[in-house]
Residue, then its C-alpha position, 0 to 999 in steps of 0.5 A: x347202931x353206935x351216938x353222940x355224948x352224955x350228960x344229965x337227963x335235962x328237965x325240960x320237958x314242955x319243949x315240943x317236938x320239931x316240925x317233921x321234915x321230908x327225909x330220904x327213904x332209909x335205905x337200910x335193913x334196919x330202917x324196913x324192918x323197924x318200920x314193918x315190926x312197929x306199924x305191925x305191932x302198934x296197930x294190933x295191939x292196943x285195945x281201940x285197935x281191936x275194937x276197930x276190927x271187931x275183936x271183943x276186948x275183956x277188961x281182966x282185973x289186973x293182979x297185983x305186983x310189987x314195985x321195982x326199984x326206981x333202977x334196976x339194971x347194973x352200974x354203969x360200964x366204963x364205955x359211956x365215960x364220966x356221966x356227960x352227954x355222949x355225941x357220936x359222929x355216925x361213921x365218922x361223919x358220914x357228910x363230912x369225910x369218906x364214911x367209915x374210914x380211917x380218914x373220917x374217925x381221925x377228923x372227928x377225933x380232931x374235933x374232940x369226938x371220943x364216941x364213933x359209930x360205925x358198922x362191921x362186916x365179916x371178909x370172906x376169909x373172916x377178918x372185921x372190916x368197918x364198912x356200912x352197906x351190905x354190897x361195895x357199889x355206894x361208896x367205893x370203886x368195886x362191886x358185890x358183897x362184902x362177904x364175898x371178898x378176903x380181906x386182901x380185895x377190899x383193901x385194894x378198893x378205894x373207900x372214898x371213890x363215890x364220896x362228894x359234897x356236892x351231888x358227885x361234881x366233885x369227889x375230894x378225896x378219890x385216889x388218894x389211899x383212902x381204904x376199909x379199915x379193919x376193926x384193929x386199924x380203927x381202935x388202934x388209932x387212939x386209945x380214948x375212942x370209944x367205938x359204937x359196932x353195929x355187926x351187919x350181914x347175913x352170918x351169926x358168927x360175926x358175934x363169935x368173931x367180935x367177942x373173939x377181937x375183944x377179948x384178944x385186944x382187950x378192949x371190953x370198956x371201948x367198944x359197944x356191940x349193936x345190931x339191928x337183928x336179935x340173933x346177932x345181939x343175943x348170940x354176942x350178950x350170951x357170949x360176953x355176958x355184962x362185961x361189955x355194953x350192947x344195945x338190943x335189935x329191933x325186936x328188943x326195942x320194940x319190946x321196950x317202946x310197946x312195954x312204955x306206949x302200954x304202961x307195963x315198963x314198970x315191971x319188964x326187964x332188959x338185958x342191955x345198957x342203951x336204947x339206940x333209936x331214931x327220933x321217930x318213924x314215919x307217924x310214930x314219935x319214938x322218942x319223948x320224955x316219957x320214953x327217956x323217963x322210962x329207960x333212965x328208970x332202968x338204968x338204960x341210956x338213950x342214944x337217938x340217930x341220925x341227928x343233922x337239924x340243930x332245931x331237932x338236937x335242941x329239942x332231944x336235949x331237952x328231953x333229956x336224951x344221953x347220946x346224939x349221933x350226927x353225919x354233921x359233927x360240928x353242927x352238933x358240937x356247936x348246939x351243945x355249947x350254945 
């Protein structure tokens, strides 16, 4: 998923957490399958849970272990910069300008903006293009998969076509050349923006087709790869080993959350150099100081999406959070600084 800046794990830790507000139904693959894979695992894996349902728990004496090292993953790469707190604008700033344009990342770059997150699909004739959703209906002027059209169609549609701030009575920037950029369009627009890549689709060898660009345009301490499914990450990190950041899928990150809800964190390993998680899903709190304590343990940074309530980017500070992501980037510039 991408994320905002970083800066010092803070060490506030009496803040409470920010009263849940009704959010919109995540439309996305990622948003079902977390939710599906964490309400799962958490309800059968924990000892009450068991009890509940009848299943006899043994109490085995556990064998004793060596402690790790208070961090034991590698240095920190180039990618996350000089230690500050990274803010990203998520697709640019996604409630601000066309999502995933050109247009947006030259805005928020106008702001100070240095971290973007944005997604990437494979075109048909296996070009990357910036683009979110799987289908072209939400944001622009055509129909179908991504997938589905060559790299010449998708530039022919207009990437601001739905795009409005006030319920659609509007629409400020349609017909105005606003198009999907391609991946080398997007790096190209300054060589101090660093872009978060969520590979998105159905097909694997987008991992191939990402590790192919960046080591082609040399732009290993720039780009983080990310993506909601494994297969995606794993087939990338297998490819690029550590010289490029990642940031596991879904399956990784549960695997981290259940390893800190169960007080074995200690004694895992990760691959990976971010968490990219939301703040909480539906009942469960995913991110706290404990889960932050952890990953910094490890020498892995936490980037906590979507973020538009200053009360909520105020209380992640003060966990000690080292990247927010926001569709509202200077809401996000002006909690920072006061």
């Amino acid at each position: 998923m991408a994320a905002p800046t970083k800066s010092t794990s803070s060490n506030a830790s009496s803040a409470s957490t920010p009263r849940s507000r009704a959010r919109p139904a995540a439309s996305s693959a990622s948003s079902r399958a977390w939710s599906s894979l964490v309400i799962r695992s958490a309800a059968r894996s924990s000892s009450y849970a068991r009890r509940r349902r009848g299943v006899p728990v043994k109490r085995a004496r556990r064998p004793w272990r060596p402690r790790v090292a208070a961090s034991i993953s590698e240095p920190v790469k180039p990618y996350f910069g000089d230690g500050r707190r990274l803010l990203f604008a998520h697709r640019g700033g996604a409630k601000r300008w066309p999502e995933n344009t050109l247009l947006a990342f030259e805005q928020a770059h106008a702001l100070g903006y240095r971290w973007i997150e944005t997604d990437i699909h494979l075109s048909a004739d296996g070009e990357l293009v910036v683009f979110h959703d799987e289908t072209l209906e939400r944001t622009t002027d055509g129909a179908g998969r991504v997938s589905d059209r060559t790299l010449a169609e998708l530039k022919a549609l207009d990437a601001a076509h739905r795009f409005s701030r006030d319920g659609g009575r509007t629409h400020p920037y349609r017909g105005q050349g606003v198009r999907i950029p391609t991946l080398e369009e997007a790096l190209a627009l300054d060589p101090e923006l660093h872009l978060n890549l969520e590979m998105k689709g159905t097909n694997p060898a987008i991992a191939d087709a990402l590790w192919g660009f960046i080591e082609a345009h040399g732009v290993h301490d720039r780009v983080l790869a990310a993506s909601a499914k494994d297969a995606f990450t794993e087939r990338f990190r297998g490819l690029a080993g550590d010289r490029v950041a990642t940031s596991p899928g879904v399956h990784g990150i549960l695997r981290f959350w259940l390893g800190v809800r169960h007080g074995v964190w200690r004694w895992m390993r990760f691959p990976f150099d971010a968490l990219q998680v939301p703040i909480r899903h539906g009942r469960l709190q995913v991110v706290d100081e404990r889960f932050v304590r952890a990953a910094h343990r490890h020498g892995i940074q936490v980037h906590v999406w979507t973020i538009d309530d200053p009360r909520e980017m105020r209380w992640l500070l003060a966990q000690g959070v080292d990247g927010i992501m926001t569709d509202r980037p200077e809401v996000l510039l002006h909690t920072v600084a006061s």
